[in-house]
Biopython code that builds the backbone (N, CA, C, O; Angstrom):
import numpy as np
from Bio.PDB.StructureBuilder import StructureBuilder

atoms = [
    (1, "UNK", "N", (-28.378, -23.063, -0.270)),
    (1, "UNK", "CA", (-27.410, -22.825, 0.760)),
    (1, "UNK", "C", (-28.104, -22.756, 2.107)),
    (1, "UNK", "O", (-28.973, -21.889, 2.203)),
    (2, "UNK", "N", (-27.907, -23.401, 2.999)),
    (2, "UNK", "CA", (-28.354, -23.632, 4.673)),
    (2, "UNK", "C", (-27.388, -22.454, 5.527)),
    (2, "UNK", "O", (-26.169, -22.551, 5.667)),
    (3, "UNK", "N", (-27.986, -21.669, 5.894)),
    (3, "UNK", "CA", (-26.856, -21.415, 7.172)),
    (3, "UNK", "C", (-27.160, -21.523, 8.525)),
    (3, "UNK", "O", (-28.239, -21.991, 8.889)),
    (4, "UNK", "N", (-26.620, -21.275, 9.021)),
    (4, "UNK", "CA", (-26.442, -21.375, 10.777)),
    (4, "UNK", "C", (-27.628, -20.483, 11.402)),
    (4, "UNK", "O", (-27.402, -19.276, 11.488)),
    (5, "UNK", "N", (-28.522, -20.831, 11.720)),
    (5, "UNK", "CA", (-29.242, -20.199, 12.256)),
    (5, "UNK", "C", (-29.378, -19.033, 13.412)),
    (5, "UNK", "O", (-30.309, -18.238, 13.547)),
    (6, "UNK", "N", (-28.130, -19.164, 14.241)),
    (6, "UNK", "CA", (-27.402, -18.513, 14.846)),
    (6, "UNK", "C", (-27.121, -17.395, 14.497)),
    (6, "UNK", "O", (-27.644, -16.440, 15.070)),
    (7, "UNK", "N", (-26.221, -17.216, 13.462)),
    (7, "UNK", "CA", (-25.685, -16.380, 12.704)),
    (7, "UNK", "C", (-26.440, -15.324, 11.723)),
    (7, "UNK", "O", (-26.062, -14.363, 11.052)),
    (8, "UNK", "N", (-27.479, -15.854, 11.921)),
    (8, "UNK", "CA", (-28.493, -15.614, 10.224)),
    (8, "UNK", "C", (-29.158, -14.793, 11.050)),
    (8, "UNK", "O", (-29.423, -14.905, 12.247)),
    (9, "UNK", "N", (-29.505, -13.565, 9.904)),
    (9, "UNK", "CA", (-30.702, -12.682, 10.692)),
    (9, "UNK", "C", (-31.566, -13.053, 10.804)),
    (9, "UNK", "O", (-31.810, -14.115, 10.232)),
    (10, "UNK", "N", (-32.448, -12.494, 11.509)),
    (10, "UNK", "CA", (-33.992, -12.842, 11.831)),
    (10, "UNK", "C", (-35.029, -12.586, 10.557)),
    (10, "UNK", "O", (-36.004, -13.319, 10.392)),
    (11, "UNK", "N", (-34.718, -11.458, 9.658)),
    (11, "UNK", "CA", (-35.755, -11.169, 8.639)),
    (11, "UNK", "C", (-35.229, -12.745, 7.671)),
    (11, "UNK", "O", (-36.090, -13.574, 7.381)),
    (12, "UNK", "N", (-33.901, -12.931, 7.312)),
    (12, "UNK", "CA", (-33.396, -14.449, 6.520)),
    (12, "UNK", "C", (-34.060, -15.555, 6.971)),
    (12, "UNK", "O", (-34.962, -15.994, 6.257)),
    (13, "UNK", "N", (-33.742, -16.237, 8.267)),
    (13, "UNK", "CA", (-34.793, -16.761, 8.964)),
    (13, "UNK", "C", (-36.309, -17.013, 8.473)),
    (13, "UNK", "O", (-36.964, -17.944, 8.005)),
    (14, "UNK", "N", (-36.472, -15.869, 8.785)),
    (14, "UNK", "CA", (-38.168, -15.899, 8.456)),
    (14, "UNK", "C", (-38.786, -16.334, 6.688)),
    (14, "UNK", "O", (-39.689, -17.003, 6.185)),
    (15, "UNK", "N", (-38.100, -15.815, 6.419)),
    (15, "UNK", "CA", (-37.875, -15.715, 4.902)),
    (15, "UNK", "C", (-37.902, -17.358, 4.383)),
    (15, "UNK", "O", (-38.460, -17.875, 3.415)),
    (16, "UNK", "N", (-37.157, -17.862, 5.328)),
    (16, "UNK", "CA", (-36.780, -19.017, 4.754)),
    (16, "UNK", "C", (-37.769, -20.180, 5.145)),
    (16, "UNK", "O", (-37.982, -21.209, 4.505)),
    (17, "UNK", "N", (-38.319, -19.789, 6.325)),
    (17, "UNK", "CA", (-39.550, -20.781, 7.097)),
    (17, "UNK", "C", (-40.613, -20.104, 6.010)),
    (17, "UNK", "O", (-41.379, -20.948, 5.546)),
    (18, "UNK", "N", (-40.824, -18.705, 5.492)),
    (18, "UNK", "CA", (-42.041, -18.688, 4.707)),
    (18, "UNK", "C", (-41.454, -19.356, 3.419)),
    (18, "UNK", "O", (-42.091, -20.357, 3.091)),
    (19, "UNK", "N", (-40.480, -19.073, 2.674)),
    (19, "UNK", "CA", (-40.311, -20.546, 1.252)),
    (19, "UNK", "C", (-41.214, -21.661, 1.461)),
    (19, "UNK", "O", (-42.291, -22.000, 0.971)),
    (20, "UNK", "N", (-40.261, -22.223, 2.536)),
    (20, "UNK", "CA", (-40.557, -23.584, 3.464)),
    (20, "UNK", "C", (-41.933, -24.467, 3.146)),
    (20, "UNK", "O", (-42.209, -25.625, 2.830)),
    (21, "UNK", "N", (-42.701, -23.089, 3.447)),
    (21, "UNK", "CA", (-44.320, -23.077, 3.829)),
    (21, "UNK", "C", (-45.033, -23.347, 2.913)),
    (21, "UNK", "O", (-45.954, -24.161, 2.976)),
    (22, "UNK", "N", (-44.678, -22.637, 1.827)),
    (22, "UNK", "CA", (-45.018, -21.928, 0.468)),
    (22, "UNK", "C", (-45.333, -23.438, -0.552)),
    (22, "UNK", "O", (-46.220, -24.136, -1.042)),
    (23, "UNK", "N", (-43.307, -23.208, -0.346)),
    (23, "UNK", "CA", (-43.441, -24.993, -1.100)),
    (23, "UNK", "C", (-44.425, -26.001, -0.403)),
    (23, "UNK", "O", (-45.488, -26.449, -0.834)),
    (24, "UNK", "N", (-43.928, -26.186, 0.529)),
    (24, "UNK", "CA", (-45.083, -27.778, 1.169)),
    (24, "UNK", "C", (-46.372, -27.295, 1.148)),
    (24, "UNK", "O", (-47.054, -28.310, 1.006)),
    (25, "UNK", "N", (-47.385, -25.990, 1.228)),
    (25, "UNK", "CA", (-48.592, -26.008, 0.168)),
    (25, "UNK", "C", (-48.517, -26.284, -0.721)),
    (25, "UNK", "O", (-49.220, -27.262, -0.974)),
    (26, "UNK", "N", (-47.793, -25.806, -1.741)),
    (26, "UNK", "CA", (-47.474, -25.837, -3.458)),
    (26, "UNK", "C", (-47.913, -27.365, -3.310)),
    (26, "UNK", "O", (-49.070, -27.781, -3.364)),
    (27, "UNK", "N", (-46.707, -28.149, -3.104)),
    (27, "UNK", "CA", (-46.562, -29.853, -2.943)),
    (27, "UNK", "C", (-48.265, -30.041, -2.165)),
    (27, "UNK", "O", (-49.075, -30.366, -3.033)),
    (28, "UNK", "N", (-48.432, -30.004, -1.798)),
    (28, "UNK", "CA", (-49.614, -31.009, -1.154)),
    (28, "UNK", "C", (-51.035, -30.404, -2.353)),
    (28, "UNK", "O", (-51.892, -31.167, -2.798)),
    (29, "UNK", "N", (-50.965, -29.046, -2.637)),
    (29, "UNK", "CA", (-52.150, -28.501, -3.483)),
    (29, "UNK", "C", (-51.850, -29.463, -4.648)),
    (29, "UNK", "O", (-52.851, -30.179, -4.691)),
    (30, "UNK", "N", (-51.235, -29.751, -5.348)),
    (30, "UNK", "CA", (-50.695, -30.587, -6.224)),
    (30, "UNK", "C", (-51.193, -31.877, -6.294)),
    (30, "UNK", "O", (-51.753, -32.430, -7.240)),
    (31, "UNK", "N", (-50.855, -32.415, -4.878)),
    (31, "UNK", "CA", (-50.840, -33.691, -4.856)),
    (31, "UNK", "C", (-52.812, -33.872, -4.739)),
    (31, "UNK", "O", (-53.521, -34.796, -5.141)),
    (32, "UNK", "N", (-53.165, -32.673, -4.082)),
    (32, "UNK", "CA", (-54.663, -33.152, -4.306)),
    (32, "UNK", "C", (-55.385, -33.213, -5.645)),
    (32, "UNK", "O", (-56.115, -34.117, -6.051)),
    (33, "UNK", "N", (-54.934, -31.710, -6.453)),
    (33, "UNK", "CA", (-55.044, -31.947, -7.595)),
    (33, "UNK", "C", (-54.786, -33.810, -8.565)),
    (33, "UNK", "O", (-55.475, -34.621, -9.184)),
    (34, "UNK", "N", (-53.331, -33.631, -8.110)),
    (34, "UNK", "CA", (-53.632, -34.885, -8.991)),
    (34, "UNK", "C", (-54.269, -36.316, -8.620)),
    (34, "UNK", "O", (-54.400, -37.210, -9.457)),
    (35, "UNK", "N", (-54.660, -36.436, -7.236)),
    (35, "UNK", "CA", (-55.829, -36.982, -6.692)),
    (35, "UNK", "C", (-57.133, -37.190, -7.077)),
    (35, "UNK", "O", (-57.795, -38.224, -6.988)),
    (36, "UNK", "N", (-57.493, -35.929, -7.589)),
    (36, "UNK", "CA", (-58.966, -35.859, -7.886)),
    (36, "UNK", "C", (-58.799, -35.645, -9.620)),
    (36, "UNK", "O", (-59.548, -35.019, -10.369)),
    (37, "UNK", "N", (-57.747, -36.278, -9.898)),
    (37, "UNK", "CA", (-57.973, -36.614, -11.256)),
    (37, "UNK", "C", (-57.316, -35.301, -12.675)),
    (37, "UNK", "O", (-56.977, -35.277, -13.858)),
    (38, "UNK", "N", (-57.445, -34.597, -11.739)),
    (38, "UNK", "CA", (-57.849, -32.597, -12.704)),
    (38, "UNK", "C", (-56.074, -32.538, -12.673)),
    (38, "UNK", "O", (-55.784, -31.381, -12.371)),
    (39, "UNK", "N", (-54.838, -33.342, -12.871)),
    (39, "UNK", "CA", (-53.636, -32.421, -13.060)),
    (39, "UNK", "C", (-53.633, -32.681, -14.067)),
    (39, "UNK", "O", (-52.813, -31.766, -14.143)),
    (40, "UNK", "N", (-53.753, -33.167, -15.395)),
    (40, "UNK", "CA", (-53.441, -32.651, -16.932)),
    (40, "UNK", "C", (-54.161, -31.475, -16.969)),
    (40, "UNK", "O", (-53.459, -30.568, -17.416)),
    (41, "UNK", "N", (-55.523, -31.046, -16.617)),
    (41, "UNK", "CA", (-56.026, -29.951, -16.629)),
    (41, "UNK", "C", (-54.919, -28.647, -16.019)),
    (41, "UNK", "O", (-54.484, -27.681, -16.645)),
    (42, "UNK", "N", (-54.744, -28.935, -14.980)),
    (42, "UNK", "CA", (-54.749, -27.804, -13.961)),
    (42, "UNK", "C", (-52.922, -27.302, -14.668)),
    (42, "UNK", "O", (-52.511, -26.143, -14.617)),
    (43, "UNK", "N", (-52.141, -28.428, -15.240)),
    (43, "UNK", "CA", (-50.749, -27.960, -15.892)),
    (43, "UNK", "C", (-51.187, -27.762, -16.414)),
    (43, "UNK", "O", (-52.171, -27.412, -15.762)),
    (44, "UNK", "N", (-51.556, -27.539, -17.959)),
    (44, "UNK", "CA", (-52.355, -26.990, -18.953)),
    (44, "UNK", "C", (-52.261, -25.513, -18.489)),
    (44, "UNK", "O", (-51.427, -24.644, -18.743)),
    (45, "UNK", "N", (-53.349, -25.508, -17.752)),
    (45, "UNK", "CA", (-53.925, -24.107, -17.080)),
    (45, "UNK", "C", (-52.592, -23.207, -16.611)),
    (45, "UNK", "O", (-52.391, -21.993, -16.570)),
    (46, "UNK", "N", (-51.861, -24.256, -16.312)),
    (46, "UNK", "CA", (-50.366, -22.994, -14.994)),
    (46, "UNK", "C", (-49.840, -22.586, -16.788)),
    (46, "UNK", "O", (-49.946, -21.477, -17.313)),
    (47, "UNK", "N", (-49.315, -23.771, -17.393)),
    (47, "UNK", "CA", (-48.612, -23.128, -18.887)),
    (47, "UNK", "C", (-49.215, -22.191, -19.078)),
    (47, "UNK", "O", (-48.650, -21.111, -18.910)),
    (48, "UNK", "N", (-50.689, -22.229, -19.529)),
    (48, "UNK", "CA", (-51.065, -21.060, -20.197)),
    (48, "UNK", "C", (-50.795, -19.743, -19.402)),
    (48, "UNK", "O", (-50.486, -18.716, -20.007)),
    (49, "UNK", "N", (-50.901, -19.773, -18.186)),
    (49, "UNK", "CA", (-51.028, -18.643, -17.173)),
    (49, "UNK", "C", (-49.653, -18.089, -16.733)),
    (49, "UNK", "O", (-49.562, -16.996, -16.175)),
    (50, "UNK", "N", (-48.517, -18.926, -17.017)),
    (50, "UNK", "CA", (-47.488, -18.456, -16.002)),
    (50, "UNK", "C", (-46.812, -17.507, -16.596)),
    (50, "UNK", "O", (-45.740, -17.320, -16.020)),
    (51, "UNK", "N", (-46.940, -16.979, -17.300)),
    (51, "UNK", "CA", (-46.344, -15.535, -17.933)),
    (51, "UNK", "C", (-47.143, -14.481, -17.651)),
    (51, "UNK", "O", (-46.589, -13.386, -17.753)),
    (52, "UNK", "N", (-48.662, -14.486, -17.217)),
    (52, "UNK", "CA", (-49.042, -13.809, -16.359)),
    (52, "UNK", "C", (-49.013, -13.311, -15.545)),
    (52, "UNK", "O", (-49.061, -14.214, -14.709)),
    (53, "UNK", "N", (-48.943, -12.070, -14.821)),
    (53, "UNK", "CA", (-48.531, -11.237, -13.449)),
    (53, "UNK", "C", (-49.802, -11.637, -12.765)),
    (53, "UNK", "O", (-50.922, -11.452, -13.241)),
    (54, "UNK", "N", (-49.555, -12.174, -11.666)),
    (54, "UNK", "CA", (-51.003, -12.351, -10.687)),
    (54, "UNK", "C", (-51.617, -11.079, -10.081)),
    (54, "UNK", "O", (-50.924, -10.066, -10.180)),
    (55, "UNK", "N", (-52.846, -10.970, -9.450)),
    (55, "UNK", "CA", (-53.106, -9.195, -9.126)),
    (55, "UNK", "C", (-52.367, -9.161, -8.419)),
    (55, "UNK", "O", (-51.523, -8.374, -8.848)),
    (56, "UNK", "N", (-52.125, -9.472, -7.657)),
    (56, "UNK", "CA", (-50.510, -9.650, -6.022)),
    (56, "UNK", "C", (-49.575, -8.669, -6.790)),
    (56, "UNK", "O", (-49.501, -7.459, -6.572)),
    (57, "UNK", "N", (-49.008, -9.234, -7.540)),
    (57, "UNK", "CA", (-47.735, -8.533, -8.268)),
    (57, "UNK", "C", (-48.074, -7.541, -9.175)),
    (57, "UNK", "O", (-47.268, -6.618, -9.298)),
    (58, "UNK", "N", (-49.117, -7.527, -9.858)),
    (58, "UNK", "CA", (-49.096, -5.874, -10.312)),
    (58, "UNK", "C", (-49.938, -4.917, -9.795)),
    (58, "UNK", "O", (-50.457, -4.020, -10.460)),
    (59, "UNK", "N", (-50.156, -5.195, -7.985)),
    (59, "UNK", "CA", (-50.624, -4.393, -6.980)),
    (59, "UNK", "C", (-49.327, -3.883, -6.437)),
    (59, "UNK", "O", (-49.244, -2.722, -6.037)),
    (60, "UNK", "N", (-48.378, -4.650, -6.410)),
    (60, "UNK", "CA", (-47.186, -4.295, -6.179)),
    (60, "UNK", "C", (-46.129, -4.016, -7.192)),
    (60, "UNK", "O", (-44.967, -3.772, -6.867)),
    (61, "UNK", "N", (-46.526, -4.054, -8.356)),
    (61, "UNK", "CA", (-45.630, -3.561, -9.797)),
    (61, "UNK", "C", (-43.975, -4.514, -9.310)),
    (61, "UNK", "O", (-42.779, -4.225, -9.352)),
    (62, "UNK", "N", (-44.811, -5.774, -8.855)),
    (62, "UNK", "CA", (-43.167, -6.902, -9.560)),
    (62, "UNK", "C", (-43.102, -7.326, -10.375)),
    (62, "UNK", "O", (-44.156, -7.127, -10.978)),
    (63, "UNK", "N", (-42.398, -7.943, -10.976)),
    (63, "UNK", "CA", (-42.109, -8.798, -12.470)),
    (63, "UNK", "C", (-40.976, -9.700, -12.064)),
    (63, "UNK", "O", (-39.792, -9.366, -12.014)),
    (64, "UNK", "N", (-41.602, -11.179, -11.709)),
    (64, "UNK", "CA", (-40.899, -12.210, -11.613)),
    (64, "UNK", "C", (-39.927, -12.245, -12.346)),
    (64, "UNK", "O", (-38.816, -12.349, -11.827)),
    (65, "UNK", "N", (-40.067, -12.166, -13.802)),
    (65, "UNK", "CA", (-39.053, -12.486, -14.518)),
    (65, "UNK", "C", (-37.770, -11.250, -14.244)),
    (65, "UNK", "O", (-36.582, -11.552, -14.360)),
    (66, "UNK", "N", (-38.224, -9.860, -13.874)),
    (66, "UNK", "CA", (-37.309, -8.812, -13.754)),
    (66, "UNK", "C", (-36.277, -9.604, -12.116)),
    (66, "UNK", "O", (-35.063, -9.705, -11.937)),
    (67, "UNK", "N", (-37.063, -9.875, -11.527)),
    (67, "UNK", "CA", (-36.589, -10.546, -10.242)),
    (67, "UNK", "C", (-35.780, -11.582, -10.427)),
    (67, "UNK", "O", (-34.897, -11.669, -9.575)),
    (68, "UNK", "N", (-35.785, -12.562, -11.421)),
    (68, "UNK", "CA", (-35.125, -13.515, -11.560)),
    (68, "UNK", "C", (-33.761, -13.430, -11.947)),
    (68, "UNK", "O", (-32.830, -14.092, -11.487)),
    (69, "UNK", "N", (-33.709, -12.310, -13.083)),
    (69, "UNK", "CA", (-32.821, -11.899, -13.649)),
    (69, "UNK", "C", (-31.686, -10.721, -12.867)),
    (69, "UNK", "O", (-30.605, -10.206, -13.152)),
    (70, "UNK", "N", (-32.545, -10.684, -11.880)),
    (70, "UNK", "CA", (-31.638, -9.626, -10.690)),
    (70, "UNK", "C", (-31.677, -8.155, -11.035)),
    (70, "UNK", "O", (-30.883, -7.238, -10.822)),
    (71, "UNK", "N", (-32.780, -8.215, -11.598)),
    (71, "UNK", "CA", (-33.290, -6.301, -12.403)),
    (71, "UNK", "C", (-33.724, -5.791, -10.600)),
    (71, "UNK", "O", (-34.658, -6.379, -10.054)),
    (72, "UNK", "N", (-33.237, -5.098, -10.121)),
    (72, "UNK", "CA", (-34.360, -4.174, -9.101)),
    (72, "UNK", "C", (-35.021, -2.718, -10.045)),
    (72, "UNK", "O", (-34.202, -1.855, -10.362)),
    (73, "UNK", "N", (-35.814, -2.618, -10.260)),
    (73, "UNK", "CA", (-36.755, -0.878, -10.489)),
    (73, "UNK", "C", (-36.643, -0.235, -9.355)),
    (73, "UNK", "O", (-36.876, -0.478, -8.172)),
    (74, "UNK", "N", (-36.062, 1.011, -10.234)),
    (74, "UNK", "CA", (-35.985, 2.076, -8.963)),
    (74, "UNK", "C", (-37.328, 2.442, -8.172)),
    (74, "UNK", "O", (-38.480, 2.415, -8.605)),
    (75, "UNK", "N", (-36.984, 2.707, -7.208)),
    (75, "UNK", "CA", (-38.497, 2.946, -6.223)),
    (75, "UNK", "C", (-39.097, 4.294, -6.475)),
    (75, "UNK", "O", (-38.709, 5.414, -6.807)),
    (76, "UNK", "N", (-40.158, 3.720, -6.184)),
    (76, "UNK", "CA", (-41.559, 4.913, -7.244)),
    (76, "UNK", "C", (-41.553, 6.419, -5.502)),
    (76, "UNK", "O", (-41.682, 6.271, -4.287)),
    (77, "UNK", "N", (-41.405, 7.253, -6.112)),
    (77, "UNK", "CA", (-40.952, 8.564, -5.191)),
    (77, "UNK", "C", (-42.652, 8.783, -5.038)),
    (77, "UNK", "O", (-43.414, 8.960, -5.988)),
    (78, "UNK", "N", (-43.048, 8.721, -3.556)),
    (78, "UNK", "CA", (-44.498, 9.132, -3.058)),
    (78, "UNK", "C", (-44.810, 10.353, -2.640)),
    (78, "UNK", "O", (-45.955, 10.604, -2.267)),
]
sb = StructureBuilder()
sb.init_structure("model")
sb.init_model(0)
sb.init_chain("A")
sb.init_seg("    ")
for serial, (resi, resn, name, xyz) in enumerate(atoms, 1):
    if name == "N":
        sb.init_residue(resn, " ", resi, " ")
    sb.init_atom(name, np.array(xyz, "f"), 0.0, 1.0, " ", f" {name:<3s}", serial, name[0])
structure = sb.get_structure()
């Protein structure tokens, strides 16, 4: 869904230029990979790995899959 930029908050906005970003690294890391020969390797490698929490996310106790599914965890009381 696109909206009006106008209209759209500034944190949405931003949000959406960092996706943006995210993907067209993703896409170009890829494309070098399969450049230099290494993408049967390197898919291989994401399968095995992608059920894995990266340190990112269990520095921050997310769970993609809880996220996907629209789970929020209640927030940890400091």
């Amino acid at each position: 869904m696109i909206m009006n930029r106008e209209s759209t908050p500034a944190a949405v906005v931003k949000l959406q230029g960092t996706i943006q970003a995210v993907s067209r690294m993703n896409f170009y890391l890829w494309m070098y990979v399969a450049q230099e020969g290494e993408f049967e390797d390197a898919m291989e490698f994401v399968r095995t790995m992608q059920r894995e929490p990266s340190p990112f996310e269990e520095m921050l106790g997310i769970n993609p899959w809880e996220v996907a599914a629209g789970y929020t965890p209640p927030p940890d009381d400091f």
